[in-house]
C-alpha positions in Angstrom: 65.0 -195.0 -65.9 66.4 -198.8 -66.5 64.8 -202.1 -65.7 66.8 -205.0 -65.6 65.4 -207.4 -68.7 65.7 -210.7 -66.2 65.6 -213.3 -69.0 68.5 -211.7 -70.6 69.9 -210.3 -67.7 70.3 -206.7 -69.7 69.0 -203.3 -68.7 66.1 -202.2 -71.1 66.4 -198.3 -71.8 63.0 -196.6 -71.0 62.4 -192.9 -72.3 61.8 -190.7 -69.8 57.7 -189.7 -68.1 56.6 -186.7 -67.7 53.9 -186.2 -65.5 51.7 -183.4 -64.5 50.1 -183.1 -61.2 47.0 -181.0 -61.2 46.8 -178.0 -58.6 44.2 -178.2 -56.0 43.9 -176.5 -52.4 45.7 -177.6 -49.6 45.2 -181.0 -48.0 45.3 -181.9 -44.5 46.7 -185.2 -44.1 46.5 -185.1 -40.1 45.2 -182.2 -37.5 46.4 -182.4 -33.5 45.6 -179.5 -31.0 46.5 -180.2 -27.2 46.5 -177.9 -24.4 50.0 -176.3 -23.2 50.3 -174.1 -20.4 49.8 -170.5 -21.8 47.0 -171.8 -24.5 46.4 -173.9 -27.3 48.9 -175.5 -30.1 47.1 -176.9 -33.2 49.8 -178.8 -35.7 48.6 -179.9 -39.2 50.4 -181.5 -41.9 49.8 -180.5 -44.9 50.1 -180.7 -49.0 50.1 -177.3 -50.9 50.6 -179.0 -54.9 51.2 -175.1 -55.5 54.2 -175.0 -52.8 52.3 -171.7 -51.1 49.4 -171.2 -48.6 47.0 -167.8 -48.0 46.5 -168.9 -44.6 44.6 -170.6 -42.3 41.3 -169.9 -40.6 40.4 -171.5 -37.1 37.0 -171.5 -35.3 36.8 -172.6 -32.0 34.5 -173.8 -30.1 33.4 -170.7 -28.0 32.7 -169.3 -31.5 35.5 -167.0 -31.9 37.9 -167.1 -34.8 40.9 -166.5 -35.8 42.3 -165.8 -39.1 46.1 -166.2 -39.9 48.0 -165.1 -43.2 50.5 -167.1 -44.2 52.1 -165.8 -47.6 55.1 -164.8 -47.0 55.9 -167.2 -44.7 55.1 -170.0 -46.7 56.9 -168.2 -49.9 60.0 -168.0 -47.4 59.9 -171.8 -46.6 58.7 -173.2 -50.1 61.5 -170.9 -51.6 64.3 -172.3 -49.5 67.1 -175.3 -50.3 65.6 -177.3 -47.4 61.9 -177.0 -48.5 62.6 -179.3 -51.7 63.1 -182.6 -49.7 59.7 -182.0 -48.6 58.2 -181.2 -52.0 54.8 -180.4 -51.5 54.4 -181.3 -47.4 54.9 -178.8 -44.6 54.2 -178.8 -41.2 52.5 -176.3 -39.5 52.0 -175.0 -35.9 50.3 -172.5 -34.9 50.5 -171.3 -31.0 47.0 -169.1 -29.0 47.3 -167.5 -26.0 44.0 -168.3 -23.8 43.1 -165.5 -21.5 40.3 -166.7 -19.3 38.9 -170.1 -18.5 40.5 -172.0 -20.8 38.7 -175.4 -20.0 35.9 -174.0 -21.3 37.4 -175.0 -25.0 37.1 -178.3 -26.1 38.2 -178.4 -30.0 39.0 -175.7 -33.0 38.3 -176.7 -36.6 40.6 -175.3 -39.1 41.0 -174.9 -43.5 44.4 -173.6 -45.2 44.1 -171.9 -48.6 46.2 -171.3 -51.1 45.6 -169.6 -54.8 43.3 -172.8 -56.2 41.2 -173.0 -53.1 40.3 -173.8 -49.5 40.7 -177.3 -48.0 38.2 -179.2 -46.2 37.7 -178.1 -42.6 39.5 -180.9 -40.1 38.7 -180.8 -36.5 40.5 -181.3 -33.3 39.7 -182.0 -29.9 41.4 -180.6 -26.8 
């Protein structure tokens, strides 16, 4: 890295930083589920400091729940050229077909895991 000394107007050499980031479980920086016409979308965005996910869990309202595994697809992604622009983010979406009364739903909680931990649940409403 160089800074610009302004009083001389000379760049000052600065040894490089190395700095560690700790691992923790996922973090869900924002949560959005909406209605579309054959069910429910959820989208989260989300940090994974180890670059991988377990999967998510979702609980619905109604009380069911649904449990999603997301390994290899996250392995896939975080493994790929394009992933490293992203670093640690990704986005996620996740599609449910509703069979029945679907306005009987009115939110879904969800937590992503990865090999450190679970997040903290984050909830939605339709």
């Amino acid at each position: 890295m160089k800074l610009l000394d302004a009083a001389r107007e000379a760049p000052i050499e600065l040894p490089p930083v190395r700095m560690e980031v700790d691992a923790t479980p996922p973090h869900v920086r924002s949560f959005e589920a909406r209605k579309i016409a054959s069910g429910i979308e959820v989208t989260a965005v989300v940090l994974s400091p180890t670059r991988e996910f377990g999967g998510a869990r979702f609980a619905f309202d109604d009380g069911i729940e649904a449990a999603v595994p997301l390994g290899d697809k996250s392995g896939a992604w975080y493994a790929s050229a394009e992933s490293a622009r992203f670093g640690t983010l990704t986005v996620y979406k996740q599609t449910f077909s509703v069979t029945g009364d679907a306005t009987q739903l009115r939110g879904v909680s969800m937590t992503m895991s990865n090999r450190i931990g679970v997040s903290v649940p984050v909830s939605a409403t339709f």
